[in-house]
C-alpha positions in Angstrom: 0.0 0.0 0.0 2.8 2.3 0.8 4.9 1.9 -2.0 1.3 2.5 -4.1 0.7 5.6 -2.7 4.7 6.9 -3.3 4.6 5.8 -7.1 1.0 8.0 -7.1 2.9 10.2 -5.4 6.1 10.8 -7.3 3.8 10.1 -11.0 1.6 13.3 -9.9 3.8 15.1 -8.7 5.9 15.1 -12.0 3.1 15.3 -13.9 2.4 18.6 -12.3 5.9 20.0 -12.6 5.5 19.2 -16.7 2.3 20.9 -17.0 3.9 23.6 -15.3 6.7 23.6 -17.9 4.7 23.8 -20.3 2.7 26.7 -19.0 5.7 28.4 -18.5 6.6 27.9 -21.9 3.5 30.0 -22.7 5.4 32.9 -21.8 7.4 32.8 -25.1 4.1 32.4 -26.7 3.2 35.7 -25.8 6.8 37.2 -26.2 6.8 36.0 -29.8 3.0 36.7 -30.3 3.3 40.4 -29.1 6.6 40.4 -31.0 4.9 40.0 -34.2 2.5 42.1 -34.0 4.1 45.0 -33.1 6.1 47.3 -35.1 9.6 46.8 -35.5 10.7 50.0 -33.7 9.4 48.4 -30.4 10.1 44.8 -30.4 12.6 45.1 -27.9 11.0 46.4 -25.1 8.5 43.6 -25.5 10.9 41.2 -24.9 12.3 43.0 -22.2 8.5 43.1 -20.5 8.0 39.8 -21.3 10.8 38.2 -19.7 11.3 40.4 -17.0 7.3 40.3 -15.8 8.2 36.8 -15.6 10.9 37.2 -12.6 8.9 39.9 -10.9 5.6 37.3 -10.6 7.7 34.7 -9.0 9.8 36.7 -6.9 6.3 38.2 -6.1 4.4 35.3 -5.5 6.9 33.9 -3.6 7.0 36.7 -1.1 3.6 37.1 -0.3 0.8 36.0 -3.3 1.0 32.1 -3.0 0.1 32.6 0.9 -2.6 35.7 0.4 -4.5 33.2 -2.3 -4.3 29.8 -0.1 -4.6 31.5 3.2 -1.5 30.7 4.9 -0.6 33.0 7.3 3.1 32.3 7.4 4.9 34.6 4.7 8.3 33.4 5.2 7.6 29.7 4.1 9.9 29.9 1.6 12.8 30.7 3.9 12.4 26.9 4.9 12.3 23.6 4.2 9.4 23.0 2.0 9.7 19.1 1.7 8.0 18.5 5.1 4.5 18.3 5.6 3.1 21.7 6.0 6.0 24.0 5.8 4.7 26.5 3.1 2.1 27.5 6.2 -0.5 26.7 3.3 -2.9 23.3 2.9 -0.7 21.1 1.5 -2.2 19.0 -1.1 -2.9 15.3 -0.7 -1.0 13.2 -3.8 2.1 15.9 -4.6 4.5 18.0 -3.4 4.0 21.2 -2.5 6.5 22.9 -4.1 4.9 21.7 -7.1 2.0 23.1 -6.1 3.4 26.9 -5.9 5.7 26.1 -9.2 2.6 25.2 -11.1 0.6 28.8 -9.7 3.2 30.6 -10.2 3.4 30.2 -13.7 -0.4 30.9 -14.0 -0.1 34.3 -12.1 2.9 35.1 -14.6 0.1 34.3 -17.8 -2.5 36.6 -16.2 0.3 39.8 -16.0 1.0 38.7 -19.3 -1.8 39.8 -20.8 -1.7 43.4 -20.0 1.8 43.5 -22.0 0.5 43.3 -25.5 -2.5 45.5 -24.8 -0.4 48.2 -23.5 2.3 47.7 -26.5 4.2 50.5 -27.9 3.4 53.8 -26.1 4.2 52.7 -22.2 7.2 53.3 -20.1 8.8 50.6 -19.4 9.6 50.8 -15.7 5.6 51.4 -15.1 4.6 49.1 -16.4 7.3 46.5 -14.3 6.0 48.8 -11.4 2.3 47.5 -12.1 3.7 44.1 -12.2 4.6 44.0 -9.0 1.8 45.2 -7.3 -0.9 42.7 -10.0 1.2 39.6 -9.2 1.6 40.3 -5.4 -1.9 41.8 -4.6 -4.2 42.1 -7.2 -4.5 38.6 -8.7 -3.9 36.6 -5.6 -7.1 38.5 -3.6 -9.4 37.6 -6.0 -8.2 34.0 -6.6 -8.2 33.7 -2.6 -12.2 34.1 -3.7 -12.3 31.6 -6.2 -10.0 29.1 -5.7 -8.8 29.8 -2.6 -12.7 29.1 -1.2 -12.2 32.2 1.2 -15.6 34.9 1.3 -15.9 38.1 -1.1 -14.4 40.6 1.9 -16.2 38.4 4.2 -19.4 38.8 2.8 -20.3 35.6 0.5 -18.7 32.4 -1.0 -18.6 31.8 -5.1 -18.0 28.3 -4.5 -21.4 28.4 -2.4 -23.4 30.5 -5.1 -22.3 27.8 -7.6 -19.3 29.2 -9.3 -16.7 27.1 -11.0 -13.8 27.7 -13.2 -12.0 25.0 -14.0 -8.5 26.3 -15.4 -9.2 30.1 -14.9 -11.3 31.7 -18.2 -12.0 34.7 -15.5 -9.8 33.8 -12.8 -6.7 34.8 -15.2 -7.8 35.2 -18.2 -10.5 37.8 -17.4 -8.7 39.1 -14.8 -5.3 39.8 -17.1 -8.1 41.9 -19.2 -9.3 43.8 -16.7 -6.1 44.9 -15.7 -5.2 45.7 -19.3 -8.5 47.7 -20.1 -8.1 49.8 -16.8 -4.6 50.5 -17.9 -5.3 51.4 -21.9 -8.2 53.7 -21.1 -5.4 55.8 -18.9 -3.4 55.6 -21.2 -5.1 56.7 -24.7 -4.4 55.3 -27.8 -1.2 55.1 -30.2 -0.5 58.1 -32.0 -2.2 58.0 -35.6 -4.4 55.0 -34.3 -7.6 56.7 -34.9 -8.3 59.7 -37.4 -10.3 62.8 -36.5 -13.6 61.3 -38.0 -13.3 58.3 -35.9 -12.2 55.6 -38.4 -9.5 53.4 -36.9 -6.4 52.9 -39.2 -4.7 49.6 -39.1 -1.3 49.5 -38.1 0.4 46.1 -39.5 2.9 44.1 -37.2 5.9 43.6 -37.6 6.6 39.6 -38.1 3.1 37.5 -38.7 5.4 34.6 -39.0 6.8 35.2 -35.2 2.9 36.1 -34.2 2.3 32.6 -35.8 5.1 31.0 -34.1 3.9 32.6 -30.7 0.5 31.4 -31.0 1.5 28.0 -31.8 3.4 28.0 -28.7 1.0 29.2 -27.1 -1.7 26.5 -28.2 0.5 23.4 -27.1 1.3 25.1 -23.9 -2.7 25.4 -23.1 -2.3 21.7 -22.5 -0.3 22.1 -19.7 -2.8 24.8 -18.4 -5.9 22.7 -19.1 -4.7 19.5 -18.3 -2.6 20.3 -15.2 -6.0 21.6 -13.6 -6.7 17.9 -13.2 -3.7 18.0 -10.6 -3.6 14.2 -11.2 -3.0 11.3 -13.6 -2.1 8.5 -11.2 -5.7 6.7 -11.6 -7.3 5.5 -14.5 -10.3 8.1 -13.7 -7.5 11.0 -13.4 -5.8 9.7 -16.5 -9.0 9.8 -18.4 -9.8 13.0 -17.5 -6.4 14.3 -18.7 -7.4 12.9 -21.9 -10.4 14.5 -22.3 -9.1 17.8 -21.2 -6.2 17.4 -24.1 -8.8 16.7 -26.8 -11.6 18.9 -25.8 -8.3 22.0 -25.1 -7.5 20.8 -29.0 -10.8 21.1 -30.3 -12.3 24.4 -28.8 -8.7 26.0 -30.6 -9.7 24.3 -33.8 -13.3 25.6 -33.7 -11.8 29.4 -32.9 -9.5 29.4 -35.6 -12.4 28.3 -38.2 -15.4 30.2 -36.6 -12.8 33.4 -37.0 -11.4 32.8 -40.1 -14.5 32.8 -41.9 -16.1 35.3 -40.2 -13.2 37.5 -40.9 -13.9 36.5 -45.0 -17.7 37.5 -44.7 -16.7 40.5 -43.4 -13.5 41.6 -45.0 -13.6 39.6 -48.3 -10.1 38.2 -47.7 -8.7 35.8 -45.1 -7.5 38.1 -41.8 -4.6 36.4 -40.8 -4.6 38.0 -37.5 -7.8 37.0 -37.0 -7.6 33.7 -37.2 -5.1 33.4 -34.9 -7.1 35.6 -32.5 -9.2 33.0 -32.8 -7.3 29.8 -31.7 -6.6 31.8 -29.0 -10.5 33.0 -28.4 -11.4 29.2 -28.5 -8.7 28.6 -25.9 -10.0 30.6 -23.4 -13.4 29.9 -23.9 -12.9 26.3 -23.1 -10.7 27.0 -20.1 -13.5 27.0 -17.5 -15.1 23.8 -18.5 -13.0 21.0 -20.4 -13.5 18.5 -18.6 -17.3 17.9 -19.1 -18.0 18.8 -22.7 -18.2 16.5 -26.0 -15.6 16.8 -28.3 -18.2 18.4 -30.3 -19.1 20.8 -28.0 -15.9 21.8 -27.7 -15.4 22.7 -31.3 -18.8 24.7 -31.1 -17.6 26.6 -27.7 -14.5 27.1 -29.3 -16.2 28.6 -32.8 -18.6 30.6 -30.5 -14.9 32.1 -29.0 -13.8 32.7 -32.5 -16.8 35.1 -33.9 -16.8 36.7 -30.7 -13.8 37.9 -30.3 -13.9 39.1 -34.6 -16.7 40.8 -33.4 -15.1 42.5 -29.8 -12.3 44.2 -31.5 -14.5 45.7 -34.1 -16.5 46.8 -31.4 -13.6 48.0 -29.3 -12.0 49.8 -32.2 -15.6 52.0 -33.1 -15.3 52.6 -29.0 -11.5 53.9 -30.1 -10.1 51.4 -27.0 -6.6 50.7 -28.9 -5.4 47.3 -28.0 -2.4 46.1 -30.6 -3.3 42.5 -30.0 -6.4 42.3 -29.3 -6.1 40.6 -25.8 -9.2 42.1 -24.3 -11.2 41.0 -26.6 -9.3 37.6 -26.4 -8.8 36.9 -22.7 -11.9 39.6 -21.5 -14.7 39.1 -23.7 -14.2 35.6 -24.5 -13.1 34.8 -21.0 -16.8 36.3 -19.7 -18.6 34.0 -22.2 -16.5 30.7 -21.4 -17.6 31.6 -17.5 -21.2 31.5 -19.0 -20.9 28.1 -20.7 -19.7 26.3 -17.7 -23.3 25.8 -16.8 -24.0 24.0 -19.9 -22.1 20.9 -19.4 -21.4 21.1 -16.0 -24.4 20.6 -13.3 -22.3 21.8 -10.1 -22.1 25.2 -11.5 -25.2 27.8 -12.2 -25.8 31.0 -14.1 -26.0 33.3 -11.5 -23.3 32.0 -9.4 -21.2 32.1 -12.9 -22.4 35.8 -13.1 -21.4 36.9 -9.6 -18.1 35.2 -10.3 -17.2 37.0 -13.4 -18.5 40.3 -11.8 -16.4 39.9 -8.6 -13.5 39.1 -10.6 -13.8 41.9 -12.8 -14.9 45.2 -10.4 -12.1 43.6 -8.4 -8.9 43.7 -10.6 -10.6 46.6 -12.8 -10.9 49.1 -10.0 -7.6 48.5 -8.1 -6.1 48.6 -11.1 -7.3 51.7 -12.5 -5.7 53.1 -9.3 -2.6 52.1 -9.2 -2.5 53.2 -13.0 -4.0 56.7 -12.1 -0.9 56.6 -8.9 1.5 55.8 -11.2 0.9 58.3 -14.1 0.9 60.7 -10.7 4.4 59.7 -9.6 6.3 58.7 -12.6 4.0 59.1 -15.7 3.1 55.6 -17.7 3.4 57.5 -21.7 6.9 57.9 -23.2 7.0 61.3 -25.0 5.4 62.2 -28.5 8.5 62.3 -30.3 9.8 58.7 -28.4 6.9 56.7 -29.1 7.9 58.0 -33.1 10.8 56.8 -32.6 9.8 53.7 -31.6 10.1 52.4 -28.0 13.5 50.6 -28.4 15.8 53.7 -28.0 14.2 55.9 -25.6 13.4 53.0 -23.0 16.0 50.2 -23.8 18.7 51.6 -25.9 19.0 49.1 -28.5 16.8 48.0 -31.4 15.5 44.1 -31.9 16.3 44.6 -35.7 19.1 47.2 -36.1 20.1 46.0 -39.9 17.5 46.8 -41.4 17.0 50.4 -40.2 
């Protein structure tokens, strides 16, 4: 019996740790994804944000998110040994180790800072925006996922998990909440220069590299198995295995169904096939799916997936008429889509309820909207959060990092 429970032991726990690999991969998804749909002339300090948001959430997370979210009330767990039972002052969790645990929501705190990154692209200073990463990845995100996941009360005053709320991999737990964060920050900061003429009409402003945007979102589609599928948190048992399974497929299929929905929505309306679109769209379907994979049919899958992908077509029409200037579209992607996967949990899944999925995504939203807009408004106060006129001509590159990402072919 005992040496049964150690191989359960030891196979979940390093199922966990790959899952969180490949989350973490999903980090150069984004990098290349924002990469390539910027303009050339800030490509670097996207890379810079990128990588360096990375560090901050762990170093924040480590410090004092993990134990705000799980309730632990010991904030120097990690000066200690961590293989003995208990020691990160947090629940530890039955069948793995809990430095698993923290590896594998770490990385998921990291995706959900993220998302502001591309949605504030090209006109942001650089050290605000690392300044805002510190205070989303230690503060922001884990309150509101001490309300979800972590089970604790809304402020003390009601429990999702008792209203009926469930999200199964974090459509609005990080996905929404990434977008809020990113909305709160772009309506401070305005639009790209040239963005939007004086009759209203947005102009488009191509990227960069569609073949690194391509690359990043390929990335970032294999990765999503690791974020899906490590929400099981086990494959030792033949239940646990099967539902890893059906998480891969169903993860697969909603991506699929995106892509499609997008891409030939983006023909009716456009008469040509919208590259950016599409990809938009594997990423929609993603999302969508996140809350619920476990319980759908392939097939529904694909058609929550294609719902994903003419949603979000439709969002960033919307949000361009509304003149909310997003480069990559990730509030439509992660925001909008993120609401409606929270809304077709109820669908498949009879533990979870429209209102309580309404609440949720409410909670979630006024939460990391709100707080955000402050410390975006306390930010632009102290050290301003727009590079200068003539800089953000210039490109990004120089004024904030000194060096261009393509220097031979200026």
């Amino acid at each position: 019996m005992e040496i049964t429970f150690e191989l359960g032991y030891a196979l979940d726990t390093f199922y966990f740790l790959i899952c969180g690999a490949l989350v973490m991969w999903m980090a150069a998804g984004f990098t290349m994804l924002e990469a390539g749909l910027v303009r050339a002339k800030n490509t670097t300090e996207i890379l810079t944000k990128n990588v360096a948001l990375y560090a901050i959430a762990s170093i924040m997370y480590m410090a004092c998110g993990y134990s705000i979210m799980y309730g632990g009330d010991d904030f120097s767990w990690f000066l200690k040994d961590i293989t003995g039972d208990g020691a990160t002052g947090v629940d530890e969790p039955a069948t793995y180790a809990p430095s698993a645990d923290f590896f594998f929501q770490v990385v998921f705190v990291a995706t959900a800072m993220s998302i502001v990154s591309g949605a504030v692209a090209e006109r942001m200073k650089l050290w605000a925006f690392l300044a805002f990463a510190v205070v989303l990845t230690g503060f922001i995100y884990p309150m509101e996922g001490a309300w979800t996941w972590g089970s604790e009360k809304v402020f003390g005053m009601y429990s999702l998990s008792d209203l009926g709320f469930s999200d199964f991999a974090g459509s609005g737990i990080v996905h929404m909440a990434g977008a809020a964060a990113a909305l709160a920050g772009v309506l401070i900061l305005g639009a790209r220069k040239g963005k939007y003429s004086k009759d209203g009409k947005a102009n488009a402003i191509p990227g960069a590299n569609l073949p690194l945007a391509t690359l990043g979102t390929f990335i970032l589609w294999m990765g999503w198995f690791g974020f899906n599928g490590g929400s099981v948190l086990a494959t030792s048992t033949v239940e646990n295995a099967n539902a890893v399974a059906v998480v891969f497929m169903n993860t697969n299929m909603a991506a699929a169904g995106g892509l499609v929905a997008a891409l030939i929505l983006a023909r009716v309306l456009f008469g040509k096939a919208d590259l950016t679109m599409a990809l938009n769209g594997a990423l929609a379907g993603l999302v969508a799916i996140t809350a619920e994979p476990s319980t759908p049919t392939a097939l529904q899958a694909t058609l929550f997936g294609a719902i994903g992908g003419v949603v979000v077509v439709l969002s960033i029409l919307g949000l361009d008429k509304l003149k909310i200037d997003d480069p990559v579209g990730a509030i439509s992607v992660h925001g909008v889509v993120g609401f409606i996967g929270l809304m077709l949990v109820p669908i498949t899944n009879e533990g979870s309820k429209f209102t309580g999925q309404l609440v949720g995504a409410l909670t979630i939203f006024v939460w990391v909207f709100v707080t955000s807009l402050i410390v975006w408004l306390a930010l632009k106060a102290i050290i301003g959060i727009r590079v200068t006129e003539e800089e953000e001509y210039e490109g990004v590159d120089i004024s904030e990092c000194g060096l261009e990402a393509y220097p031979e072919f200026k």
